[in-house]
DSSP file (Angstrom, degrees, kcal/mol; ACC not computed):
  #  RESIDUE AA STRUCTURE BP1 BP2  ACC     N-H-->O    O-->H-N    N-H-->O    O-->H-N    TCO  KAPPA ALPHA  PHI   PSI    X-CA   Y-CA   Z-CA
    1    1 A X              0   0    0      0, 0.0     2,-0.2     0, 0.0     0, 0.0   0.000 360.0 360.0 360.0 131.1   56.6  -46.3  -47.8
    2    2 A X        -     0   0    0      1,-0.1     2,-0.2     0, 0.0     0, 0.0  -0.432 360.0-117.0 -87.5 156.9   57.0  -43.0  -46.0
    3    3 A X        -     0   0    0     -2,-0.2     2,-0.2     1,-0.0    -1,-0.1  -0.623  24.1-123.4 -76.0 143.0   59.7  -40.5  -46.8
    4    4 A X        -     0   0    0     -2,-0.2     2,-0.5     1,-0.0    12,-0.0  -0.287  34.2-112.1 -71.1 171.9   62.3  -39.5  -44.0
    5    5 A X        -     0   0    0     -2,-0.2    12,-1.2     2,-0.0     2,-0.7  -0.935  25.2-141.9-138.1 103.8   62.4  -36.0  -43.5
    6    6 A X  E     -A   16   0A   0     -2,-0.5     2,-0.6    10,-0.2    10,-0.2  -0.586  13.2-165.6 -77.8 101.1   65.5  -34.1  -44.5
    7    7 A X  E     -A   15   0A   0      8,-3.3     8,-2.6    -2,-0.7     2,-0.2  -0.818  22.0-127.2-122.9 140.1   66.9  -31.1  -42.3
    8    8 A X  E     -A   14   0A   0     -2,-0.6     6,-0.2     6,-0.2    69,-0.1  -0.275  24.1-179.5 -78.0 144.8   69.4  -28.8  -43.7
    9    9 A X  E     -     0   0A   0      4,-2.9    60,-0.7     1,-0.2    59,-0.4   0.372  58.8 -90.6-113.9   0.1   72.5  -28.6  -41.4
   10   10 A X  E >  S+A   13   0A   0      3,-0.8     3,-0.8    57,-0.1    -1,-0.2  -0.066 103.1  51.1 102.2 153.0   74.1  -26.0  -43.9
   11   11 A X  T 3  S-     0   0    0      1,-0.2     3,-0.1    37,-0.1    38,-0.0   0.784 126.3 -56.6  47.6  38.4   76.1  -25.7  -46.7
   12   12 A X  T 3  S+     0   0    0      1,-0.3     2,-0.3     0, 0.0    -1,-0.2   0.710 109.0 122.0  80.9  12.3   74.0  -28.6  -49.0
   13   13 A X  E <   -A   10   0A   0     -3,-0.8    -4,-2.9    34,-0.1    -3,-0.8  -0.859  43.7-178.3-106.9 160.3   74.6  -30.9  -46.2
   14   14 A X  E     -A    8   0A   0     -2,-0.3     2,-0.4    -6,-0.2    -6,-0.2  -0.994  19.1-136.8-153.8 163.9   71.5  -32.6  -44.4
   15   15 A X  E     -A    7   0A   0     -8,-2.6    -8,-3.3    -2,-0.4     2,-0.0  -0.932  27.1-111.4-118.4 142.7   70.4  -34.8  -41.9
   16   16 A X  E     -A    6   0A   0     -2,-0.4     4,-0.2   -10,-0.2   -10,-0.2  -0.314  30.3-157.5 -60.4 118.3   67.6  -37.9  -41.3
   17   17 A X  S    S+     0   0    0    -12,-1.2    -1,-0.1     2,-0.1   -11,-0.1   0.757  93.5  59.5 -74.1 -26.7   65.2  -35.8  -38.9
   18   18 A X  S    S+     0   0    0      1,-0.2    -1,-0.1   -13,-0.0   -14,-0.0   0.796 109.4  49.1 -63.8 -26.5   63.7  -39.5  -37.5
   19   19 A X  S    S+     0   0    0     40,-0.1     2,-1.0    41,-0.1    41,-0.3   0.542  87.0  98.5 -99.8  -2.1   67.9  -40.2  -36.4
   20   20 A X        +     0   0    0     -4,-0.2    39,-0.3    39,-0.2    38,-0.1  -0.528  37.6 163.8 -84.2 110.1   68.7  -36.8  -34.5
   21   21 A X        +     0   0    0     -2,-1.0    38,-0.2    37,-0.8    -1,-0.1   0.945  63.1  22.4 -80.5 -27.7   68.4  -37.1  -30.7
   22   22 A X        -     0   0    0     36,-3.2     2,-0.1     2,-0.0    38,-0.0  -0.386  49.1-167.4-122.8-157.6   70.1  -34.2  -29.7
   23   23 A X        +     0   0    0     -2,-0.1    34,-0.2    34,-0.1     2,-0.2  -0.261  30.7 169.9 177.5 109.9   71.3  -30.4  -30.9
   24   24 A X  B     -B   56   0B   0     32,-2.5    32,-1.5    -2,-0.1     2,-0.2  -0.512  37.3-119.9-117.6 137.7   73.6  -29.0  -28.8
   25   25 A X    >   -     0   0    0     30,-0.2     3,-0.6    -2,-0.2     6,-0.2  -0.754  25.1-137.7 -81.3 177.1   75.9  -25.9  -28.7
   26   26 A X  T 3  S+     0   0    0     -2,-0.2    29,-0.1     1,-0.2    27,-0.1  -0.134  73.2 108.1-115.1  49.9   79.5  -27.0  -28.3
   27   27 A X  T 3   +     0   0    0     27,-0.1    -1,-0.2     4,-0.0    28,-0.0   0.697  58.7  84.1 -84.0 -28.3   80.4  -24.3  -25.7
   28   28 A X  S <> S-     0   0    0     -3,-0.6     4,-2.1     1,-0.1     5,-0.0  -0.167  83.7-123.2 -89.3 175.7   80.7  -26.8  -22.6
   29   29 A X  H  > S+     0   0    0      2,-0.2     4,-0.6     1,-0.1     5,-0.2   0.836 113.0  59.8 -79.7 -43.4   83.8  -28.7  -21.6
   30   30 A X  H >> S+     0   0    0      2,-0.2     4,-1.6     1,-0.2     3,-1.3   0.981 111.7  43.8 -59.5 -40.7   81.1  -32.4  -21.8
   31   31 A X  H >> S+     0   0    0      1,-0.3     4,-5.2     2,-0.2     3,-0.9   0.999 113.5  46.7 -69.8 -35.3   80.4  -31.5  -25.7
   32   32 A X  H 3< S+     0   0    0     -4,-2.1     4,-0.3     1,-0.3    -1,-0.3   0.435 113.4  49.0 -78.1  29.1   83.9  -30.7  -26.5
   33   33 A X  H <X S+     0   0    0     -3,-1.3     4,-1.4    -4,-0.6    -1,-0.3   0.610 113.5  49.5-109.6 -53.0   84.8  -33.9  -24.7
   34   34 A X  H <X S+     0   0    0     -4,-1.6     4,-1.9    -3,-0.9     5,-0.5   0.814 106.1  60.3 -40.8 -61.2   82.2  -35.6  -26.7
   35   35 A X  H  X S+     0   0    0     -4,-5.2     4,-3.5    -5,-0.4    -1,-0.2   0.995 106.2  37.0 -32.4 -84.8   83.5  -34.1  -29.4
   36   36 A X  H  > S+     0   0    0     -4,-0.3     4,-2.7    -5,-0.3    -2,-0.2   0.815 107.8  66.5 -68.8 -20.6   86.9  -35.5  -29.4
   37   37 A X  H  X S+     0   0    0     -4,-1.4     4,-1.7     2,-0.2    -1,-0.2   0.916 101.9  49.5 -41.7 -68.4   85.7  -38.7  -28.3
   38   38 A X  H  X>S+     0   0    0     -4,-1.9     4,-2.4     1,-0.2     6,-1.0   0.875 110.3  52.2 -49.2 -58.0   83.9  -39.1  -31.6
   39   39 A X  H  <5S+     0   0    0     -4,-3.5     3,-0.3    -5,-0.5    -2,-0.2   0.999 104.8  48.2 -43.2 -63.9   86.7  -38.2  -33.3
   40   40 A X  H  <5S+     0   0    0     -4,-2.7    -2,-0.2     1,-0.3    -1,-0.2   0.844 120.9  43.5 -66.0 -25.2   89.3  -40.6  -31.9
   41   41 A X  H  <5S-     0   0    0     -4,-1.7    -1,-0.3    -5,-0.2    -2,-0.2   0.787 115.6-107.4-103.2  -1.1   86.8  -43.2  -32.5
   42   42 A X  T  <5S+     0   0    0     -4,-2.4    -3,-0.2    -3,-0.3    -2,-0.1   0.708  85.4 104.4 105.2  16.3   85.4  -42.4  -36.0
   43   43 A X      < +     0   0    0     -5,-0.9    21,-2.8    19,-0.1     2,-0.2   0.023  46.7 100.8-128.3  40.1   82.2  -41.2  -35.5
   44   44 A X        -     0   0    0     -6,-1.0     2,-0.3    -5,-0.2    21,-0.2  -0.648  45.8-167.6 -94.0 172.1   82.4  -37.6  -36.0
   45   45 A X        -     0   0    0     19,-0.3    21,-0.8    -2,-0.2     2,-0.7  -0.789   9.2-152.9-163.4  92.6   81.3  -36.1  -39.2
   46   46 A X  B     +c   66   0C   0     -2,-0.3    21,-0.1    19,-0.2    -2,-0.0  -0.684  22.0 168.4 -76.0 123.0   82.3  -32.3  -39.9
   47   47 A X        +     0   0    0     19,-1.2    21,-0.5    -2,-0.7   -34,-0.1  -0.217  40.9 113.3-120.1  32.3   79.8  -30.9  -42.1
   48   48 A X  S >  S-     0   0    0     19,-0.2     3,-2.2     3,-0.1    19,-0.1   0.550  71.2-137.6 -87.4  -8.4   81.2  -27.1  -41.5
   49   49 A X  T 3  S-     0   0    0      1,-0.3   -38,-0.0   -39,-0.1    -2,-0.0   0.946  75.5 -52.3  68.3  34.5   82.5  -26.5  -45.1
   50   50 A X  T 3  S+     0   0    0      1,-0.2    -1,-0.3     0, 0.0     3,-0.1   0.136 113.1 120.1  97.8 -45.2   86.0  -24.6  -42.9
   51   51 A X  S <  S-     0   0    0     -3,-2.2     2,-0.3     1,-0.2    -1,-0.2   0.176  77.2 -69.7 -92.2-165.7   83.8  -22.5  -40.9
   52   52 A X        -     0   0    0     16,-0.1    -1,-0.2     1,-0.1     2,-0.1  -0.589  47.5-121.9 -80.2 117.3   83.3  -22.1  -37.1
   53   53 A X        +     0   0    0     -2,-0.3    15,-0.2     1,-0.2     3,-0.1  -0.465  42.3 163.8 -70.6 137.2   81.5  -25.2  -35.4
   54   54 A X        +     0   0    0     13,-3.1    17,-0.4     1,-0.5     2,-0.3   0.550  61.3  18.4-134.6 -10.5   78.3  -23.8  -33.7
   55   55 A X  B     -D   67   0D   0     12,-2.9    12,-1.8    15,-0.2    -1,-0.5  -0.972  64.6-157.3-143.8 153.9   76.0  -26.5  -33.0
   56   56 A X  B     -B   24   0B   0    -32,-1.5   -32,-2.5    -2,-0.3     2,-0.4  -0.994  17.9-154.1-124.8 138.8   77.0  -30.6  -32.7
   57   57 A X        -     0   0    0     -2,-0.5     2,-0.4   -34,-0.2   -34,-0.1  -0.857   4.5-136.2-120.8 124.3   74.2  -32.8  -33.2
   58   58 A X        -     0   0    0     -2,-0.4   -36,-3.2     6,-0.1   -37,-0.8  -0.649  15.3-156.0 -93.5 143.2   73.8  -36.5  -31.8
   59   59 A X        -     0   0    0      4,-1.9     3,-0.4    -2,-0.4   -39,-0.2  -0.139  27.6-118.9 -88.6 166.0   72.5  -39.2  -34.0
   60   60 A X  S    S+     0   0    0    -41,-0.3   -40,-0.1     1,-0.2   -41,-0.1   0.792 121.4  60.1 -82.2 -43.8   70.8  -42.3  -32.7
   61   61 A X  S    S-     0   0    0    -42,-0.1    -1,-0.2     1,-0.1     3,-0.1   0.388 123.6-113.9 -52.5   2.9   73.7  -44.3  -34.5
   62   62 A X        +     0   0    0     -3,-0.4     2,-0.4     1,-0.2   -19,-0.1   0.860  67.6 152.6  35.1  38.2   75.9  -42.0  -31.7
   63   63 A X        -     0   0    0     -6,-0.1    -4,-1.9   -21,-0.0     2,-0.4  -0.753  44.3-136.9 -79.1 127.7   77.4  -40.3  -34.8
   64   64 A X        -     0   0    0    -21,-2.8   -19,-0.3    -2,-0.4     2,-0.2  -0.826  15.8-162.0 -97.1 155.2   78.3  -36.9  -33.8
   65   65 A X        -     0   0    0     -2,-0.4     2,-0.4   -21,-0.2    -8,-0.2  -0.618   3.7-167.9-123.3 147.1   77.3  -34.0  -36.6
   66   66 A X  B     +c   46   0C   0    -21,-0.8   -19,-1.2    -2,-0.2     2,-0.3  -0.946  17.8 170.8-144.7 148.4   79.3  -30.5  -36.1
   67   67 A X  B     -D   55   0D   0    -12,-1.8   -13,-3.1    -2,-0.4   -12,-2.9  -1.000  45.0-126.5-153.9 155.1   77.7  -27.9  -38.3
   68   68 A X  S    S+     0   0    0    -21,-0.5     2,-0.2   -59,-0.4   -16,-0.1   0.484  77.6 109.7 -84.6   1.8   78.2  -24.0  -38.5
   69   69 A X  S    S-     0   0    0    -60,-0.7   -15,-0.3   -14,-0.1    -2,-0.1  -0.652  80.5-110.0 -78.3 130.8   74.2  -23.4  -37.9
   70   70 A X     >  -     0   0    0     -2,-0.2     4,-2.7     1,-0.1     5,-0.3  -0.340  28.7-109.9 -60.7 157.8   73.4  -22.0  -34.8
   71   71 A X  H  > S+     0   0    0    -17,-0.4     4,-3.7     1,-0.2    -1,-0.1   0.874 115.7  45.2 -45.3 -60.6   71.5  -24.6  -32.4
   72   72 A X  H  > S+     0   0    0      2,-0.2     4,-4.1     1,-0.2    -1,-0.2   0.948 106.9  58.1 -34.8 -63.2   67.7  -22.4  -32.8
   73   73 A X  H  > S+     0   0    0      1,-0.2     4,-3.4     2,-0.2     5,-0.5   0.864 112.7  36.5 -37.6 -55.4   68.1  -22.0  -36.3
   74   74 A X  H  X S+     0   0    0     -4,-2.7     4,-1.0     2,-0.2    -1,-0.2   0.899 116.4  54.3 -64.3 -36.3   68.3  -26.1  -36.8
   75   75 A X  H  X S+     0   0    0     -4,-3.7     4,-3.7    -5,-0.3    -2,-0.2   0.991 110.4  47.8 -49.4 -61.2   65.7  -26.5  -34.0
   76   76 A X  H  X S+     0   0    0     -4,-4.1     4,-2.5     1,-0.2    -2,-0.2   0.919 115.2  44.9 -23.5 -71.3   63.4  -24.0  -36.2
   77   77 A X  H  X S+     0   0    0     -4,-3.4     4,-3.5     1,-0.3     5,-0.3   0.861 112.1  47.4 -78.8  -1.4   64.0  -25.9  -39.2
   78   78 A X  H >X S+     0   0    0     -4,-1.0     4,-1.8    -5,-0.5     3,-0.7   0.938 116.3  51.6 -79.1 -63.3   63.4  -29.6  -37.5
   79   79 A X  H 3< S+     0   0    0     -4,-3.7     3,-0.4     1,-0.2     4,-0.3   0.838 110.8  48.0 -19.0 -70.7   60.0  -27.9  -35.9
   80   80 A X  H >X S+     0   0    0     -4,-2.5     3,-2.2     1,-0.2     4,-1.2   0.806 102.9  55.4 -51.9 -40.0   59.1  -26.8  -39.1
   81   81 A X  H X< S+     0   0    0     -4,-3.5     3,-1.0    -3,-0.7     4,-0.4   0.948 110.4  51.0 -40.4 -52.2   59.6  -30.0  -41.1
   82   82 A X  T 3< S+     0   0    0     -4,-1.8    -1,-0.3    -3,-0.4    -2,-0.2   0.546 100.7  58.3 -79.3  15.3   57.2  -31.7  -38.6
   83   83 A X  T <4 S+     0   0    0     -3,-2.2    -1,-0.3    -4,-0.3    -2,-0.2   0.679 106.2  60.5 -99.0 -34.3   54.6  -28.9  -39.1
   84   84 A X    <<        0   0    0     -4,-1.2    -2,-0.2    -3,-1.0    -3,-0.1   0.398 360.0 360.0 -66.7  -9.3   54.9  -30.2  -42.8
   85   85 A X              0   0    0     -4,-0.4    -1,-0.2    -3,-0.1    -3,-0.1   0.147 360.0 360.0-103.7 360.0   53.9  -33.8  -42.7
């Protein structure tokens, strides 16, 4: 059985690397529309520990993600994971 591949989204929280479609910033009027969307229906998941949302990432489930890592940084790490395998 292969391992999923675990990328940190900050603050000890992490994400399935196979279930992420997107990684976003949440500057435009569509995320933060997205955004609340997710909310009102139950499938946001703040993982920002308090701090300033800086990237949202969509899930395959259409689980929205909000994390304080900028967008590169998480791109970087999801690259790197798949350099790892």
């Amino acid at each position: 059985m292969a391992r999923e591949k675990l990328i940190n989204i900050g603050f000890g929280n992490f994400v399935l690397a196979g279930r992420v479609v997107s990684i976003v910033s949440p500057a435009s009027s569509p995320m933060r529309r997205l955004r609340e969307d997710a909310r009102a229906e139950g499938r946001l998941v703040d993982a920002t520990q308090g701090r300033r949302t800086r990237s949202i990432i969509v899930t395959d489930s259409n689980h929205v993600i909000l994390s304080s890592i900028q967008p590169e940084t998480i791109s970087q790490r999801f690259a790197q994971e798949g350099n790892d395998s």
